[in-house]
C-alpha atoms as one frame of an Amber mdcrd trajectory, in Angstrom:
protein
 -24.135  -6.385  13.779 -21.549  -9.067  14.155 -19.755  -9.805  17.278 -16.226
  -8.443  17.822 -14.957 -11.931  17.873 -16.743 -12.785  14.505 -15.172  -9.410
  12.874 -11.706  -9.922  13.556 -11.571 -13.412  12.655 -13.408 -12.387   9.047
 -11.220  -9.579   8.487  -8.136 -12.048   9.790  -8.962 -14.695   7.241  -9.791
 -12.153   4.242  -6.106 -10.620   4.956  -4.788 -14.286   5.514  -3.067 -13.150
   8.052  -2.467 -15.547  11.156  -3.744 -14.652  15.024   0.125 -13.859  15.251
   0.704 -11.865  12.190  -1.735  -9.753  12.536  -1.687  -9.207  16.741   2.376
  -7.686  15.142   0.770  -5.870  12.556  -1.753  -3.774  14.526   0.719  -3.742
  17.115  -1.067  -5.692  19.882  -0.446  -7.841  22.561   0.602 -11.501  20.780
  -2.302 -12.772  22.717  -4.534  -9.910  22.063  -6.426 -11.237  18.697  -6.626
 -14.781  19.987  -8.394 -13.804  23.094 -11.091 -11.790  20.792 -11.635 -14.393
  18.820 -12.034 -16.991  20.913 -14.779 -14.270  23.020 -12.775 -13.657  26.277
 -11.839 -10.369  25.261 -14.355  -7.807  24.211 -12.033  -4.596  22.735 -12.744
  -1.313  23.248 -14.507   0.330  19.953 -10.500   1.985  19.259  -8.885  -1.553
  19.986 -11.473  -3.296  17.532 -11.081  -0.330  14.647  -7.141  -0.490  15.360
  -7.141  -4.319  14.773  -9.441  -4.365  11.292  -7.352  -1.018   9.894  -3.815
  -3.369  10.743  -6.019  -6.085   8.314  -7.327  -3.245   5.787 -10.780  -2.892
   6.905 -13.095  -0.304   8.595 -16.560  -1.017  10.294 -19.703   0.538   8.804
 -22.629  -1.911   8.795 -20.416  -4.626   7.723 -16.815  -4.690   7.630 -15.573
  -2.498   4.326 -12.265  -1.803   2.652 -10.815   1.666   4.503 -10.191   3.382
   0.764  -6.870   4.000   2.198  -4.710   5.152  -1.021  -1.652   5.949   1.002
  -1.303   1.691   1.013  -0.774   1.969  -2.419   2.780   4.180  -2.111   3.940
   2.064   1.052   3.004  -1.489  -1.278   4.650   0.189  -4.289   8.016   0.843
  -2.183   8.097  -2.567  -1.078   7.334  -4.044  -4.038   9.980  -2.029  -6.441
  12.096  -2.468  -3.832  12.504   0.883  -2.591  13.541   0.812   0.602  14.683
   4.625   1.547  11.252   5.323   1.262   9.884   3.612   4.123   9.118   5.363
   7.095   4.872   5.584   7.006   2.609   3.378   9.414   1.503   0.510   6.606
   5.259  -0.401   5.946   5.956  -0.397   9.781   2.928  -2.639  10.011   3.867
  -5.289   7.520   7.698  -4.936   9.279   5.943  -6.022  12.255   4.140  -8.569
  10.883   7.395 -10.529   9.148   6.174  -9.638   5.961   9.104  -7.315   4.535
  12.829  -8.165   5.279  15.624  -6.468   6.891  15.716  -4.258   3.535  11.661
  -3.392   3.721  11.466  -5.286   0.361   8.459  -7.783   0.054   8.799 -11.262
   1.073   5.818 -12.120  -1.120   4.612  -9.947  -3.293   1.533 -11.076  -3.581
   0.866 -10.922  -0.176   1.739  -7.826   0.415   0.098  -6.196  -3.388  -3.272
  -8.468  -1.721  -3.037  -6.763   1.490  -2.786  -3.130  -0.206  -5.742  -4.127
  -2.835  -8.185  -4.985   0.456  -7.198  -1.902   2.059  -7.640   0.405  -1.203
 -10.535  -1.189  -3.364 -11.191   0.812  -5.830 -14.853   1.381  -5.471 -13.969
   3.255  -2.778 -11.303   5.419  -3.367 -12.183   9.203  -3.475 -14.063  10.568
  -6.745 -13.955   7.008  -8.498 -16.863   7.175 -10.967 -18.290   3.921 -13.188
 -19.433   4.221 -16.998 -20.128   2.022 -19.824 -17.285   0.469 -21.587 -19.641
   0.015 -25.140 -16.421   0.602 -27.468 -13.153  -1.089 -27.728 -10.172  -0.308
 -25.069  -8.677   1.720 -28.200 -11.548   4.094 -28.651 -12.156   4.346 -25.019
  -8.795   5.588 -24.471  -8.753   7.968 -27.999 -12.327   9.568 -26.577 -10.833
  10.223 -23.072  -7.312  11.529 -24.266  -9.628  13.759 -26.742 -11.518  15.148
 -23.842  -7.937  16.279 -21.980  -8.642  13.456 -19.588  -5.269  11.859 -19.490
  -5.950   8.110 -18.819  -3.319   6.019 -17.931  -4.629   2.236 -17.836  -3.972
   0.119 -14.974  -5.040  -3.566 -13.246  -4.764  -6.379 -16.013  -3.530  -4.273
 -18.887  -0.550  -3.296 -16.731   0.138  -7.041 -18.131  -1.225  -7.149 -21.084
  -4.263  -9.005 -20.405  -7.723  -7.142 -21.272 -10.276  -8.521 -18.728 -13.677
  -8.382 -20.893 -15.751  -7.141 -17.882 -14.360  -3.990 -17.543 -11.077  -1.597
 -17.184  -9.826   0.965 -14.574  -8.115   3.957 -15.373  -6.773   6.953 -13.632
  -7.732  10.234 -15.431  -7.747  13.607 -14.391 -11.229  14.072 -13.158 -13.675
  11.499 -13.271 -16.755  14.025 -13.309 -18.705  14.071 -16.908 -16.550  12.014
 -19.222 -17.469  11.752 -22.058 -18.803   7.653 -21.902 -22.111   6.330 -20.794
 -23.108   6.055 -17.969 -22.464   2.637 -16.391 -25.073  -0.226 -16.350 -26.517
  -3.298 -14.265 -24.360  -6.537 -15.503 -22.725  -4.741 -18.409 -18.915  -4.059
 -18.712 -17.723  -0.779 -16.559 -15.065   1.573 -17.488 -13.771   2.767 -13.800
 -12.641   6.386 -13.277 -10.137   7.443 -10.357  -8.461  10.741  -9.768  -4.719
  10.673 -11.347  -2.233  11.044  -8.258   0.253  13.780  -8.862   3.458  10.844
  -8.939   1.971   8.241 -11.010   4.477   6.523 -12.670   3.719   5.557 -16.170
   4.885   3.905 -18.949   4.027   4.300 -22.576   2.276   1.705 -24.956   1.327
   1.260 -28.243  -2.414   2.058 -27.807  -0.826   5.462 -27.094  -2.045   6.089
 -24.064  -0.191   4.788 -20.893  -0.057   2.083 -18.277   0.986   2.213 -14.339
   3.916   0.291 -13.261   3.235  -3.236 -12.930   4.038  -2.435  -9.364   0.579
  -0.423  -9.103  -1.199  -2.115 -11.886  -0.568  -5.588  -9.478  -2.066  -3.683
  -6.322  -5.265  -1.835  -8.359  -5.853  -5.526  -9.672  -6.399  -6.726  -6.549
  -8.243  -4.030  -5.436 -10.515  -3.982  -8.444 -12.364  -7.229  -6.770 -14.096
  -9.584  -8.451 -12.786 -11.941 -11.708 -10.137  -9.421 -11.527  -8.688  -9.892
  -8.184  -9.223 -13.832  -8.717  -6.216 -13.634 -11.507  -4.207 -11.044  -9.517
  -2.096 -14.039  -8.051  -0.904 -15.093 -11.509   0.180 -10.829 -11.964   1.929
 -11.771  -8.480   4.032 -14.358  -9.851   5.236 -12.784 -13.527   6.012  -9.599
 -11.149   7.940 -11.585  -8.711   9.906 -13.292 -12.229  11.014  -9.715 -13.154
  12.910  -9.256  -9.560
């Protein structure tokens, strides 16, 4: 396994957070993450979890995204500017950190949508199931709402752009749809349990979409090509402000 030192400064650059940023954010000692880093600290196995859950990670083998979906409501308030709805521990965090203002509205969207992504990828979110996407996004979405599964689209399509390796959509149950299983190096349709307040909006494929709010933060947290061309999501959100 990796040193202490060597995990917080991995988890510190995939967060791009700075030594400072992130000592506020897990609510440490300024000095705290420098002194890991640099090896004259060794943490305690709570100061070291405390540290990579402020950046979005947990430690299994390697360091791993915490499948934390209660990011995605704290993100979503910032980002939507919500700020009566503030008072949970990821929204005090990013306070801390200097990454919300006086209001608890994001400074940077994208930085903030980034952090929630790493900290809720969608691989490992509760019940998320992959299949086959072997049919267009229209039949996919005809074949699911036929089976009483309820899919709301979200990610890319959120902003009308169709990424060719694959979609993620929140249905009612992932179990037994009715779509292939998925497959090495083909495109993947990605299944996650609906949450009781998702937002949605209505298109003309006739199914729905998320917010762009959550359809920014699932981008990034779908990883890959996807997350890659979440920044550009960022920056036509930010426009709408």
């Amino acid at each position: 396994m990796k040193s202490a030192a060597s995990l917080v400064k991995q988890a510190r650059l995939l967060a791009g957070y700075t030594r400072a940023e992130l000592a506020r954010a897990a609510d440490v000692a300024s000095s705290t993450v420098g002194r890991i880093e640099s090896g004259d600290l060794d943490p305690t196995w709570t100061l070291l979890g405390r540290i990579l859950a402020a950046a979005g990670f947990k430690l299994d083998d390697s360091l791993s995204s915490l499948g934390d979906e209660t990011v995605i409501e704290a993100a979503t308030n910032a980002l939507e500017s919500r700020p009566e709805r503030r008072d949970d521990a990821w929204t005090w965090s990013w306070a801390r950190a200097g990454l919300l203002d006086e209001l608890g509205q994001a400074k940077d969207p994208a930085r903030v949508a980034a952090l929630a992504g790493l900290a809720s990828e969608v691989a490992t979110r509760r019940g998320a199931r992959k299949y086959l996407l072997d049919r267009s996004l229209a039949e996919v979405l005809n074949d699911l709402t036929a089976a009483g599964a309820n899919p709301v689209i979200t990610g890319p399509a959120g902003f009308d752009d169709i990424d060719p390796s694959g979609i993620t959509v929140y249905v009612d149950d992932p179990r037994d749809l009715p779509l292939p299983e998925a497959e090495p190096y083909r495109p993947t349709v990605t299944a996650i349990p609906r949450p009781a307040n998702l937002d949605t909006i209505p298109t003309e494929l006739g199914a729905c979409v998320t917010t762009p709010a959550r359809a920014l933060i699932d981008a990034y947290a779908s990883g890959g090509r996807v997350a890659d061309r979440a920044d550009a999501y960022a920056a036509r959100l930010a426009a709408r402000r």
